[in-house]
N, C-alpha and C positions, 0 to 999 in steps of 0.2 A: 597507540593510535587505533582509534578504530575505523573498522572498515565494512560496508552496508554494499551488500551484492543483490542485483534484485534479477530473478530469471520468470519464465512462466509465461511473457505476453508474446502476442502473435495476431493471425488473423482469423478473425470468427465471426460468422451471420450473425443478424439481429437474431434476438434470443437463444443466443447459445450460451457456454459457459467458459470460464478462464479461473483457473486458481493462481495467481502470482505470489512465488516466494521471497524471501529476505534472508541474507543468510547472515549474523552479525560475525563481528572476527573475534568480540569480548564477552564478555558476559551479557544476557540480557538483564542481566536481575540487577546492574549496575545504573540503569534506563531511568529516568523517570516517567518517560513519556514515548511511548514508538507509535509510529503514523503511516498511511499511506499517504502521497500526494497524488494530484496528476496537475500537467499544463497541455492544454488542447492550442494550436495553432493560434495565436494570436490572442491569444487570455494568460490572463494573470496565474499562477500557481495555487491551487484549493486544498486544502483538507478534504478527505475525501473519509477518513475512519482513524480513527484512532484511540490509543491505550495506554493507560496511565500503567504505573508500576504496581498499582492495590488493584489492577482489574476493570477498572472504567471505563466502557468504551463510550464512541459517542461518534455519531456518521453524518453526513450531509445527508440534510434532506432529500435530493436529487439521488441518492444511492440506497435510503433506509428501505429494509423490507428485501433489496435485491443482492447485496453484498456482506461477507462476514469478513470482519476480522478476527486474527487465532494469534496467539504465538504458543510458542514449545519450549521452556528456560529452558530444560532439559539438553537441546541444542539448541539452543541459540537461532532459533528461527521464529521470522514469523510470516503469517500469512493473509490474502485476500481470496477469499474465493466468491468469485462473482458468476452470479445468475442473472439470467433473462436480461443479457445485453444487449443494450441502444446506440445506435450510429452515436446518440452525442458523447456515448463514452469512452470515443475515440479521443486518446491522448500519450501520453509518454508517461506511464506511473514511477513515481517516486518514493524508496526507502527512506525516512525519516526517523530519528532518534536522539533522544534529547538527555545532558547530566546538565541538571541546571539551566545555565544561561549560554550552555556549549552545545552545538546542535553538528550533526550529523547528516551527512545523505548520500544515498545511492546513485549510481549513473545512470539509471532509466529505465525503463522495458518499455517499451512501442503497444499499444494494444489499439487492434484496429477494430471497427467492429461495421459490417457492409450492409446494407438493407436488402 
Protein backbone atom coordinates (compact mmCIF):
# COMPACT_ATOMS: atom_id res chain seq x y z
CA UNK A 1 0.00 0.00 0.00
CA UNK A 2 1.22 3.18 -0.51
CA UNK A 3 1.32 5.94 1.32
CA UNK A 4 1.71 10.03 0.32
CA UNK A 5 2.88 12.33 3.23
CA UNK A 6 2.69 15.91 2.44
CA UNK A 7 4.63 18.41 5.03
CA UNK A 8 5.97 22.12 4.21
CA UNK A 9 2.68 24.45 4.32
CA UNK A 10 2.04 27.14 6.66
CA UNK A 11 1.60 30.70 6.90
CA UNK A 12 3.30 33.42 4.63
CA UNK A 13 2.73 37.10 3.27
CA UNK A 14 1.85 37.71 -0.23
CA UNK A 15 5.08 37.27 -2.05
CA UNK A 16 6.72 35.09 0.05
CA UNK A 17 7.85 31.60 -0.61
CA UNK A 18 6.84 27.88 0.64
CA UNK A 19 8.54 24.52 -0.70
CA UNK A 20 6.12 21.77 0.11
CA UNK A 21 7.33 18.09 0.38
CA UNK A 22 5.81 14.59 -0.53
CA UNK A 23 7.26 11.84 0.90
CA UNK A 24 6.21 8.42 -0.87
CA UNK A 25 6.25 5.05 1.21
CA UNK A 26 7.20 3.01 -2.34
CA UNK A 27 9.04 3.59 -5.01
CA UNK A 28 8.57 6.67 -7.07
CA UNK A 29 9.78 5.11 -10.18
CA UNK A 30 6.79 2.72 -9.82
CA UNK A 31 4.38 6.23 -10.60
CA UNK A 32 3.20 7.04 -13.73
CA UNK A 33 2.07 10.24 -12.99
CA UNK A 34 2.74 12.36 -9.46
CA UNK A 35 0.84 15.74 -9.04
CA UNK A 36 0.20 18.38 -6.68
CA UNK A 37 -3.37 19.40 -6.07
CA UNK A 38 -4.98 22.13 -4.02
CA UNK A 39 -8.96 22.64 -2.98
CA UNK A 40 -9.36 26.31 -1.72
CA UNK A 41 -12.67 26.74 0.46
CA UNK A 42 -15.53 26.15 -1.43
CA UNK A 43 -14.10 25.01 -5.02
CA UNK A 44 -13.60 22.11 -6.66
CA UNK A 45 -10.06 20.18 -6.46
CA UNK A 46 -7.36 21.59 -9.38
CA UNK A 47 -4.27 20.27 -10.63
CA UNK A 48 -1.98 22.65 -9.87
CA UNK A 49 1.74 20.64 -11.47
CA UNK A 50 2.31 17.74 -12.29
CA UNK A 51 4.84 14.76 -13.49
CA UNK A 52 4.73 11.98 -15.61
CA UNK A 53 7.10 9.11 -15.15
CA UNK A 54 9.40 10.12 -18.47
CA UNK A 55 9.77 13.69 -16.99
CA UNK A 56 6.79 15.87 -18.12
CA UNK A 57 5.61 18.41 -16.31
CA UNK A 58 2.77 20.54 -16.98
CA UNK A 59 1.28 23.44 -14.43
CA UNK A 60 -1.82 25.57 -14.35
CA UNK A 61 -1.79 28.50 -15.73
CA UNK A 62 -2.77 30.36 -12.65
CA UNK A 63 0.81 29.01 -11.05
CA UNK A 64 3.22 28.87 -14.37
CA UNK A 65 6.27 31.00 -14.08
CA UNK A 66 5.79 31.12 -10.06
CA UNK A 67 5.98 27.39 -8.84
CA UNK A 68 8.33 24.25 -9.66
CA UNK A 69 7.78 20.93 -9.48
CA UNK A 70 11.04 18.43 -8.44
CA UNK A 71 11.01 14.94 -7.48
CA UNK A 72 14.11 12.87 -6.04
CA UNK A 73 13.70 8.70 -7.19
CA UNK A 74 16.42 8.53 -5.22
CA UNK A 75 14.22 9.00 -2.12
CA UNK A 76 11.13 8.91 -2.97
CA UNK A 77 10.25 12.38 -2.77
CA UNK A 78 8.85 15.03 -4.37
CA UNK A 79 8.53 18.56 -4.37
CA UNK A 80 6.67 22.14 -4.98
CA UNK A 81 8.52 25.08 -4.29
CA UNK A 82 6.47 28.04 -4.60
CA UNK A 83 7.50 31.62 -5.29
CA UNK A 84 5.85 35.10 -5.20
CA UNK A 85 2.70 33.85 -3.40
CA UNK A 86 -0.99 35.10 -3.80
CA UNK A 87 -3.69 35.29 -1.15
CA UNK A 88 -5.74 33.19 -4.00
CA UNK A 89 -3.31 30.41 -3.22
CA UNK A 90 -4.64 29.93 -0.24
CA UNK A 91 -5.80 26.25 -0.05
CA UNK A 92 -5.00 22.80 1.59
CA UNK A 93 -2.25 21.31 -1.09
CA UNK A 94 -2.52 17.86 -2.14
CA UNK A 95 0.02 14.66 -2.71
CA UNK A 96 -1.21 12.80 -5.79
CA UNK A 97 0.25 9.68 -7.53
CA UNK A 98 -0.94 7.65 -10.08
CA UNK A 99 -0.19 3.29 -11.41
CA UNK A 100 -2.50 3.32 -13.92
CA UNK A 101 -6.22 3.55 -13.22
CA UNK A 102 -5.20 3.47 -9.17
CA UNK A 103 -4.66 6.84 -7.73
CA UNK A 104 -3.10 7.78 -4.57
CA UNK A 105 -3.21 10.83 -2.11
CA UNK A 106 -1.93 12.78 0.67
CA UNK A 107 -3.81 14.13 3.71
CA UNK A 108 -3.20 17.86 2.99
CA UNK A 109 -0.78 20.75 4.08
CA UNK A 110 -2.92 23.96 4.79
CA UNK A 111 -0.88 26.88 3.02
CA UNK A 112 -2.22 30.24 3.86
CA UNK A 113 -0.98 33.01 2.16
CA UNK A 114 -2.01 36.84 3.93
CA UNK A 115 -2.01 40.10 1.90
Amino acid sequence: QVQLVESGGGLVQAGGSLRLSCAASGSIFSFNHMGWYRQAPGKQRELVAGITGTGIINYSDSVKGRFTISRDKADNMMYLQMNNLKPEDTAVYYCNAKIYSVEFWGQGTQVTVSS
